[in-house]
N, C-alpha and C positions, 0 to 999 in steps of 0.2 A: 070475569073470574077465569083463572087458567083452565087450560085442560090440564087432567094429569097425565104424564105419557109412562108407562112403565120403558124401562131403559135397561139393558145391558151394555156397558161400555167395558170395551176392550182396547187397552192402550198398548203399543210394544214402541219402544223407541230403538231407532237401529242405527246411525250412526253419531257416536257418544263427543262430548266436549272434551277437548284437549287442555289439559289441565297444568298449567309448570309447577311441580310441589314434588320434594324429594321428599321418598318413602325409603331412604337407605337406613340400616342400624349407626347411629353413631359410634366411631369407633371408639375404645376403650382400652389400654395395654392391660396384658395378664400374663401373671409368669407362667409358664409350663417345664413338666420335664421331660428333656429331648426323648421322644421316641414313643412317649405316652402322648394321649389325650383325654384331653376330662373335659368337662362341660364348664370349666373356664376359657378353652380354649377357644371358643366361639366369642370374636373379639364383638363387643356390643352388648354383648350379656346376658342372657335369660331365655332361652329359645321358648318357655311355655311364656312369657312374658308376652312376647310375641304372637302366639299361639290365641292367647286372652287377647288381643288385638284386630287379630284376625274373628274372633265369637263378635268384638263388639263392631267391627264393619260390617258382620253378617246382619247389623240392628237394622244397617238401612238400609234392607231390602223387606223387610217385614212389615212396610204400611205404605200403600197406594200413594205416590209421589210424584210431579214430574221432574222433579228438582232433583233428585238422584237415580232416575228410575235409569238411566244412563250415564254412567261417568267413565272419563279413561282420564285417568293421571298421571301425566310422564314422570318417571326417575329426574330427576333435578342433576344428575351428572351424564347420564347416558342419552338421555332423550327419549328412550324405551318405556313402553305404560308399564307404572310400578302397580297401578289397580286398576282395573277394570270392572264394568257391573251393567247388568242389561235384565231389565226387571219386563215382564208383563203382568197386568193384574184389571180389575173391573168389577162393577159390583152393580145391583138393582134392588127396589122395592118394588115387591108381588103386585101388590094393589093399591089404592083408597084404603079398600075395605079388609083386604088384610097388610098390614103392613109390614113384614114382615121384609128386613135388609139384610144380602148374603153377596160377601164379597171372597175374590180370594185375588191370588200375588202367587208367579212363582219367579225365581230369580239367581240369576248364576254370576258373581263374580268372581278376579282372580288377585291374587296379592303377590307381588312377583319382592319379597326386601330380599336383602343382600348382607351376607354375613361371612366374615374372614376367617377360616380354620389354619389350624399351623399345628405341625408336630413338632416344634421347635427348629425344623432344620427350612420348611421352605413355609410360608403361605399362601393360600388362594382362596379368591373369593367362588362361595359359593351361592349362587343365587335360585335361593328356595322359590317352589312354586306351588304357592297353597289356592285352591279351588272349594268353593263354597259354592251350595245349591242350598235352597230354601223355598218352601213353601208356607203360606200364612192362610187361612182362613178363617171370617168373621162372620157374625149371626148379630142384628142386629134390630131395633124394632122404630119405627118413627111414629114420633107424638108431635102430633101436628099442633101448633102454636098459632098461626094463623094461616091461611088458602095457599100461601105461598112457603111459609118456614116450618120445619119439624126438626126437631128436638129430636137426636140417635145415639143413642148408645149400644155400644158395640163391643161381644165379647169376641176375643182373639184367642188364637191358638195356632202355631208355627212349629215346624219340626226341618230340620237344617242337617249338612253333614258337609266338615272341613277334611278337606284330604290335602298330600302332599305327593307328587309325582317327581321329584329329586328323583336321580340318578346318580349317586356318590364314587366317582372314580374309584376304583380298591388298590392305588399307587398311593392315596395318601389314608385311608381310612379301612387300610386292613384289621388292624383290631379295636376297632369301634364297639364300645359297649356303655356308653352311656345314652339313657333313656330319652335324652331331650333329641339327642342326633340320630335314634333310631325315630325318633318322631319325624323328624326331617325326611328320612329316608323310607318313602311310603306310608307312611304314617296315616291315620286319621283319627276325627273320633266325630259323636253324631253328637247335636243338639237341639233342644224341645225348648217351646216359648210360652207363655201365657201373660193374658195380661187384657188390656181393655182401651176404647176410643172410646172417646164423648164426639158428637159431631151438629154441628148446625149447619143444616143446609136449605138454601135459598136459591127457587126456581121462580123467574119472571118472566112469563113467556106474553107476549105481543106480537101481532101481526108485521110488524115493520123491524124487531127485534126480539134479540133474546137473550136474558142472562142467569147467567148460573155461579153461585159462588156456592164453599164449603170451607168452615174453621172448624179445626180438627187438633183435638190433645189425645198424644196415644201415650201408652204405659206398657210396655213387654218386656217381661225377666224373662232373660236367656240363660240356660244352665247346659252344659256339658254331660253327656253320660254314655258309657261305652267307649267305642273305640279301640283301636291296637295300641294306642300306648295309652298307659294308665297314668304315667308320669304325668301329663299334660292332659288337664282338666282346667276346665275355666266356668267363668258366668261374667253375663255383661247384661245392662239393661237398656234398652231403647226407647228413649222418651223424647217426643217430638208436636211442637205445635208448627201447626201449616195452616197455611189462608191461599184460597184456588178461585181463583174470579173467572167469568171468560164470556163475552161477549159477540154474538151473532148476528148479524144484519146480510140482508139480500145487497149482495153486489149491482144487476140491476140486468145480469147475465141470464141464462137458460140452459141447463142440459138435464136428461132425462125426464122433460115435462115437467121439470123443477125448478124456482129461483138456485144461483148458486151462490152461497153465505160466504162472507167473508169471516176470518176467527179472528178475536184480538185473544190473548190470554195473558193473563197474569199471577206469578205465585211466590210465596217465601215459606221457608222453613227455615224454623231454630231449633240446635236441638240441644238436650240436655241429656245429663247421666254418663255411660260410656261412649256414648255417641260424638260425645263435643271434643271436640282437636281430635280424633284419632286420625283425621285423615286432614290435618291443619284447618279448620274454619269448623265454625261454629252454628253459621247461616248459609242460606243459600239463596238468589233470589234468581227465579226464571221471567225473563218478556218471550213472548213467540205470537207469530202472526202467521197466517194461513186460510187453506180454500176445505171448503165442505160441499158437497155431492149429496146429494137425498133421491134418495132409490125409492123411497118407499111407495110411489106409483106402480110400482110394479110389485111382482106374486113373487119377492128372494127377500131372506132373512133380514139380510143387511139394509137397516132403513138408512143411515145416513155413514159417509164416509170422510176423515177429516185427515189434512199433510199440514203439518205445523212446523217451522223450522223455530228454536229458542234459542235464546242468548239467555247463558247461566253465569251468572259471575256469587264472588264471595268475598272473605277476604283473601288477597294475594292470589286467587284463582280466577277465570273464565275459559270461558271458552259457547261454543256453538255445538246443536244437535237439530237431528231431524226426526220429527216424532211422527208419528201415524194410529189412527184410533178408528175405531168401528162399532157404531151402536145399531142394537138388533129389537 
């Protein structure tokens, strides 16, 4: 029969997969009249459109993932990341005897599209620079099913805020007064989540090995509220099933009075809702392989320490990261 270990894991990934997928606005002609600007002007169309784009990339940073907890997506013309994202997040159960699961996520990524303005006489692109932070935290309880699997459901609750750091030349956008382009320019607004996981998880622990896997359906409505511009309000939902496998075995090494583990891991995410295409792909499937350290002979928090390098690929995208985790 296993032992039970209580566990805090702390995951941050820090150098993200390089992704070739253009996040440019397609362009679109629109008449103007020389010397005005209106919010046709913005060739591609709909800046809160955009904006509601920007709420639903915020989805997936909102539940414990390796598969996006790091992503950089370069512009498909420039080469330059059109998004970036760098999530940390962890979570444990108290006891046996209480079982009581508490997670959280917090997560910053940045959305760089590109949008053409024209007062009729010249154009130029402007390339906006929207910046999202979010924080998720969940409460959850395990019903143990058999020694090794428990049954988790998990409520959620996220609170986010999109800003825009633009700097708008005053040679073409002296008399700018429509609402979507002051959103552009400094702009932000704040957004709150709610919503819930189901989760099964399975811990097999062995002397010779060890595995851990986790299938997870999560459900979070994102809603808009606040903000400097009123104009642009949005709501997106986050709905996402994931499967997290990861196997441990003794290398056959020594350091810290420790065997040192070798990691396999393996994981995929689908997602649904506003989640699916908004950043081209639907799926995402991580491989990564790596070494584990176990401190826990010694009197410091950190009982084991793990460097995992992944290969993420999708459709039309891949790329490579290096991830880093620490349980306490």
């Amino acid at each position: 029969m296993p032992a039970f270990r209580k566990r805090w894991s702390l995951r941050a990934l820090g150098a993200g997969a390089a992704l070739p997928l253009s996040l440019l606005s397609c362009p679109s002609h629109a008449q103007v009249v020389p010397g005005q600007l209106s919010s046709n002007t913005v060739i591609g169309g709909n800046v809160k459109q955009h904006a509601d784009a920007v709420l639903a990339i915020m989805s997936y940073t909102t539940v414990p993932d390796v598969t996006t907890s790091n992503l950089s997506v370069n512009n498909g013309l420039t080469g330059n990341p059109g998004f970036g994202q760098t999530q940390f997040g962890g979570g444990f159960t108290l006891s046996r005897s209480f079982p009581l699961y508490m997670e959280g996520t917090l997560a910053y990524s940045r959305y760089d599209p590109v949008f053409i303005a024209t007062d009729g006489a010249q154009q130029r692109a402007v390339p906006t620079k929207w910046n999202t932070f979010s924080g998720t935290v969940g409460l959850g309880w395990d019903f143990r099913i058999t020694d090794e699997l428990a049954f988790r459901p998990i409520l959620n609750g996220t609170i986010g805020r999109v800003s825009s750091d633009l700097k708008v030349g005053q040679t073409l956008f002296n008399h700018v007064t429509d609402s979507n382009l002051q959103f552009l320019e400094n702009g932000s607004l704040d957004a709150y989540g709610y919503g819930g996981s189901l989760m099964l998880d399975y811990e097999h622990y062995r002397e010779n090995y060890e595995i851990d896997a986790e299938l997870r359906a999560t459900d979070i409505y994102l809603r808009s509220f606040g903000g400097s511009s009123q104009a642009v309000q949005g709501s997106a939902t986050a709905q996402q099933v994931s499967l997290w496998t990861r196997w441990r075995a003794p290398t056959g090494w020594h350091a810290l009075d420790r065997p040192v583990r070798y990691v396999l891991e393996a994981a995929y995410s689908h997602y649904f809702g506003d989640s699916a295409g908004v950043l081209g792909f639907n799926d995402l499937t991580s491989l990564g392989v790596g070494l584990e350290l176990d401190s826990s002979r010694y009197p410091v928090i950190v009982t084991r320490t793990r460097a995992i390098v992944r290969y993420v690929f999708g459709r039309n995208v891949h790329g490579v990261s290096f991830g880093f985790a620490m349980s306490f």
